[in-house]
C-alpha positions in Angstrom: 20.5 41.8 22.8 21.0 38.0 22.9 17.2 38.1 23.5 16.4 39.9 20.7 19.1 38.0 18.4 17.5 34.6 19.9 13.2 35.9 18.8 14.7 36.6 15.5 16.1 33.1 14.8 13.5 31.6 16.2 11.5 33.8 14.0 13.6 32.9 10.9 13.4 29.3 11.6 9.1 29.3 12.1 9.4 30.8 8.5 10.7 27.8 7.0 8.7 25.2 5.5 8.3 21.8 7.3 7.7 18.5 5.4 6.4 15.5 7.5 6.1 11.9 6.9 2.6 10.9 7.7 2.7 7.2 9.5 1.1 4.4 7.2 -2.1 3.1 7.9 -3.0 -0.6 7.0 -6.2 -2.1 5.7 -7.7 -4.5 5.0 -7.4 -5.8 1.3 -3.6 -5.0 1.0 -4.1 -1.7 0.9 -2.1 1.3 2.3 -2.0 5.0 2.9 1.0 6.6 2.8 2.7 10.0 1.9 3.8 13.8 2.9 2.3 16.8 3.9 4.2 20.2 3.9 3.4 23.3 5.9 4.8 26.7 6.1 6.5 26.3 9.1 4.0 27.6 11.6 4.6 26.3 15.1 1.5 25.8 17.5 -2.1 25.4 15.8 -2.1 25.1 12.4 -5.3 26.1 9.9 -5.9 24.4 6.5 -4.0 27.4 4.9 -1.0 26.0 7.0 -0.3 22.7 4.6 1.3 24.2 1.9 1.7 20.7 -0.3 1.0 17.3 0.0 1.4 14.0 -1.7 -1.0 10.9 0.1 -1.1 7.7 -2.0 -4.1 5.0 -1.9 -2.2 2.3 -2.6 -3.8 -1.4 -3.2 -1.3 -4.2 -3.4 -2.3 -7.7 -4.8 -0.7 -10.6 -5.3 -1.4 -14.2 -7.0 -0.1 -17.2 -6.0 0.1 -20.1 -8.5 0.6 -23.9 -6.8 -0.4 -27.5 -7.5 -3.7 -27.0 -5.9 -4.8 -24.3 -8.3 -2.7 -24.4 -10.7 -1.9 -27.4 -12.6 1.0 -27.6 -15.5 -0.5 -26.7 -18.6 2.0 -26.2 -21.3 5.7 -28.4 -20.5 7.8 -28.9 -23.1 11.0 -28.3 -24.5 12.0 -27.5 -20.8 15.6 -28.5 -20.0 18.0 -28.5 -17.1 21.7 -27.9 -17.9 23.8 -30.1 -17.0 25.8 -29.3 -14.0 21.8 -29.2 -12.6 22.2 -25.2 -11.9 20.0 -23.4 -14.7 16.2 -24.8 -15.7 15.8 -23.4 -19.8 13.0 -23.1 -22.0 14.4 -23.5 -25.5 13.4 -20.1 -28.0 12.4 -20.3 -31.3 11.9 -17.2 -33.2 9.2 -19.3 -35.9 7.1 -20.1 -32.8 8.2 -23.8 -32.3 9.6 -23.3 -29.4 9.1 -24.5 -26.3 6.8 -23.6 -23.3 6.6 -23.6 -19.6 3.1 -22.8 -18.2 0.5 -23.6 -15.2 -3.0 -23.2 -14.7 -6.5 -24.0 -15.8 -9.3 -22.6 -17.7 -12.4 -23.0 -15.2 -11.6 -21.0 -13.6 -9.0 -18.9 -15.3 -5.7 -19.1 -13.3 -2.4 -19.8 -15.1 0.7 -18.4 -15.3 3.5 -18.8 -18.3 7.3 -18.3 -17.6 8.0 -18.4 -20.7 6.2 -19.6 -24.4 8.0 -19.6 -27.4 5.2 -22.4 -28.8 3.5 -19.0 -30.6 5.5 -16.5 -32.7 3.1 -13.4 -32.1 5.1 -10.5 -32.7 6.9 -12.4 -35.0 10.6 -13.2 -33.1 8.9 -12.9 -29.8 8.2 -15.3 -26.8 5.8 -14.4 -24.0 5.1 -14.0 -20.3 1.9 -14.1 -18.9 -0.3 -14.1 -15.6 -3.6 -14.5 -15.2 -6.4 -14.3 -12.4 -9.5 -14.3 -13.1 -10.0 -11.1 -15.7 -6.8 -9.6 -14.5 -4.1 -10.5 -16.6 -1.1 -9.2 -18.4 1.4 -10.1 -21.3 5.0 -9.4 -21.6 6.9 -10.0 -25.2 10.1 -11.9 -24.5 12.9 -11.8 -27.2 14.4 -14.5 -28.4 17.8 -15.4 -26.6 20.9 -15.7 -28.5 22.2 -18.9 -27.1 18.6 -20.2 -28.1 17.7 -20.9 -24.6 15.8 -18.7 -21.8 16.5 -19.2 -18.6 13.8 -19.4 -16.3 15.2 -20.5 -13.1 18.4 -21.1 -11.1 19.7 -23.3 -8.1 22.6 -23.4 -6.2 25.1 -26.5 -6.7 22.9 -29.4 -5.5 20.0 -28.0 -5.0 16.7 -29.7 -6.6 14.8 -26.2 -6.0 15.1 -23.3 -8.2 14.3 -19.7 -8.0 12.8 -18.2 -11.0 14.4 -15.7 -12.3 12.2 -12.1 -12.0 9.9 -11.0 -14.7 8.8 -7.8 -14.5 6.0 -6.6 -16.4 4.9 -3.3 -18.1 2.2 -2.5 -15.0 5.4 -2.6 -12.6 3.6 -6.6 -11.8 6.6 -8.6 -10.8 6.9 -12.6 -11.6 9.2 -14.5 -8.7 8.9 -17.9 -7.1 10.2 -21.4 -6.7 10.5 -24.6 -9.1 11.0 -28.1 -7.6 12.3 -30.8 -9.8 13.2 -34.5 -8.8 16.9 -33.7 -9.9 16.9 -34.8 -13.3 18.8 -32.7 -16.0 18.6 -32.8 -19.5 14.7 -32.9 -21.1 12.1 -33.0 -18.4 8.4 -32.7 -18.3 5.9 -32.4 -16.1 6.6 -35.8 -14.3 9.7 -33.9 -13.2 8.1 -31.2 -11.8 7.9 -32.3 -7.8 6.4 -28.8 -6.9 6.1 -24.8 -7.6 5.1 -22.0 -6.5 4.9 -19.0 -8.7 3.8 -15.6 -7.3 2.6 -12.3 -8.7 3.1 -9.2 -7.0 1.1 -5.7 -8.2 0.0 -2.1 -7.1 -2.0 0.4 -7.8 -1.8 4.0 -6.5 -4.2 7.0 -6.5 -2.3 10.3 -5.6 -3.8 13.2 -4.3 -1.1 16.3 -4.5 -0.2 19.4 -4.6 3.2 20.8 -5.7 5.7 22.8 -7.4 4.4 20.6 -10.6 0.0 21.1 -9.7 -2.5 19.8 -8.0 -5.1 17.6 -8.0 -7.1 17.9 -4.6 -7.4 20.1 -1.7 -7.5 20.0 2.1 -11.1 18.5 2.6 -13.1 21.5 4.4 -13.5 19.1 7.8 -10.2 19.4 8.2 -9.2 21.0 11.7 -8.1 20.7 15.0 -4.2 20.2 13.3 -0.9 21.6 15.1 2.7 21.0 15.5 5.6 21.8 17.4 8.1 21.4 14.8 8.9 17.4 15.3 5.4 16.5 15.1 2.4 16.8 13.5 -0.4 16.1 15.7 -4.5 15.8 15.1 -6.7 16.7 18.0 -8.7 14.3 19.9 -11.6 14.9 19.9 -12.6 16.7 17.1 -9.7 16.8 15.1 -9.2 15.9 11.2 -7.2 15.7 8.3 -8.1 14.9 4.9 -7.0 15.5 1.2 -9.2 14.6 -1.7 -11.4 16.0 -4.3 -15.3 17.4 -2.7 -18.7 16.2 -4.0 -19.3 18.4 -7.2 -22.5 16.7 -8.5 -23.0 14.7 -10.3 -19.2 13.7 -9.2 -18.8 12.1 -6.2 -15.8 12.7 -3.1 -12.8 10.8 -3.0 -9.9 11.2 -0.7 -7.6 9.7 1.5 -8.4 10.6 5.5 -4.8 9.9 7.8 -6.8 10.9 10.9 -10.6 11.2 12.0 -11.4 12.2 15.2 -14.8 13.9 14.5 -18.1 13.4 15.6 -19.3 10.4 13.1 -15.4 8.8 14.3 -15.1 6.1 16.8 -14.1 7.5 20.1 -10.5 6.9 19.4 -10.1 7.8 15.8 -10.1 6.3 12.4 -8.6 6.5 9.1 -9.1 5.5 5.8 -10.1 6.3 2.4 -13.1 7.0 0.1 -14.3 7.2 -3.2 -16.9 6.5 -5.7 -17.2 2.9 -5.0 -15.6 2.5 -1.4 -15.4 3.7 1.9 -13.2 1.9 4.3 -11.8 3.0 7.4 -10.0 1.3 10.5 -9.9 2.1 13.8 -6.7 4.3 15.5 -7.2 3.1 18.6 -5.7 6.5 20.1 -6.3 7.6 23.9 -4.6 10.4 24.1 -5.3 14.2 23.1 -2.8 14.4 20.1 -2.6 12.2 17.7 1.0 11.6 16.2 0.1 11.9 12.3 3.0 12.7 10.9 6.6 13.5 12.2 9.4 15.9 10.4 11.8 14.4 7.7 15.3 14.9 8.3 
């Protein structure tokens, strides 16, 4: 009886679905695959049939420094430090004669503004801006009460000051570091000892499928997948797993590939992504017979 009572928990519990966390792969470019794939709780080999749902982001990072060396102060003025030396201000002006602190050239086009109130355009508004070459965003900044926005703080005594974070519309975040000779009150840009402002970015492509749709499928290579409950493992040799969207001409494939052990892989596996304009893979460098792609989430 216990037996019996044992095969049909065991039974109940191969019935339930599994979601795994597939292990991030790194490449080049700052980009990175991450994500989930569900199955419906098979243990042993697994078909494509299996993976009930998935959700495998492509996502490419990017980030933009702005320094001295590329980035030279462009706009400084009505830029103030209060004076117990612990906030660095730009003074607002809803009329657009306010003040302005910016870096960055024209040839090539790399600047960056914390904050410009020199411009009323929407009317009441200031502005925040990166740019990189043709990528480039604005943010509309409001007009402070107090008449003053403050773009950077520093502990008591400190010369260097952390900007305060601007996030943009994209999800781009604005952070980085101010260095002044000390000075409070009206400065410019002889006051200005050193900076560095960075931009942080992503962009994601999501291939899924779940309660709410899909967008892709298993990509027919796919194979040579099974688990033992913990683990969801990719064969070597031969093995792969893939989600994307197939060739349907004149459309091209795209997809996201967390393992490759196929035929046209390296000997010890690859992964990667593809799409209309790219195809870039690293190595695995796996020796063993079954890959670790993904494990269970608790």
């Amino acid at each position: 009886m216990r037996t019996l009572v044992s095969l049909v928990l065991l039974g109940a519990a191969a019935a339930q679905a599994t979601d795994f966390q597939l292990a991030p792969v790194k490449l080049p470019g700052g980009v990175t695959i991450f994500g989930t794939v569900s199955t419906d709780g098979t243990i042993g080999p697994l078909a494509p049939a299996n993976l009930t749902g998935w959700r495998v982001t492509v996502r490419t990072a990017t980030r933009y420094d702005y320094t001295p060396s590329n980035a030279p102060p462009s706009n400084v003025f009505g830029v103030a430090v209060t004076a117990d030396g612990r906030k660095l201000r730009v003074a607002a002006s809803p009329d657009g004669t306010g003040g302005a602190l910016s870096f960055g050239t024209y040839m090539p086009e790399v600047g960056v503004h914390l904050a410009n109130y020199s411009q009323s355009w929407p009317p009441g508004m200031g502005f925040a801006m990166y740019q990189y070459g043709a990528d480039f965003e604005y943010l509309d900044i409001p007009v402070p009460p107090s008449g003053w926005r403050v773009v950077a703080r520093a502990a008591a005594g400190s010369s260097v000051y952390k900007i305060v974070p601007v996030s943009f519309v994209s999800g781009a975040v604005m952070t980085g570091t101010l260095t002044t000779d000390g000075s409070t009150g009206v400065i410019g840009p002889a006051q200005l000892l050193d900076w560095h402002v960075t931009v942080r970015n992503h962009s994601d492509v999501v291939y899924y499928q779940d309660a709410s749709g899909a967008n892709s499928e298993v990509l027919p290579t796919t194979q040579g997948l099974s688990t033992d409950g913990r683990t969801l493992f990719v064969a070597r040799p031969g093995g792969y797993l893939g989600v994307g969207v197939p060739a349907v001409p004149p459309g091209r494939p795209r997809g996201a590939v967390p393992a490759d052990f196929s035929d046209a892989a390296p000997p010890k596996g690859q992964a990667g992504y593809f799409d209309a304009f790219t195809v870039q893979y690293v190595p695995l460098h796996f020796g063993g017979t079954l890959y670790p792609a993904a494990q269970a989430m608790p």
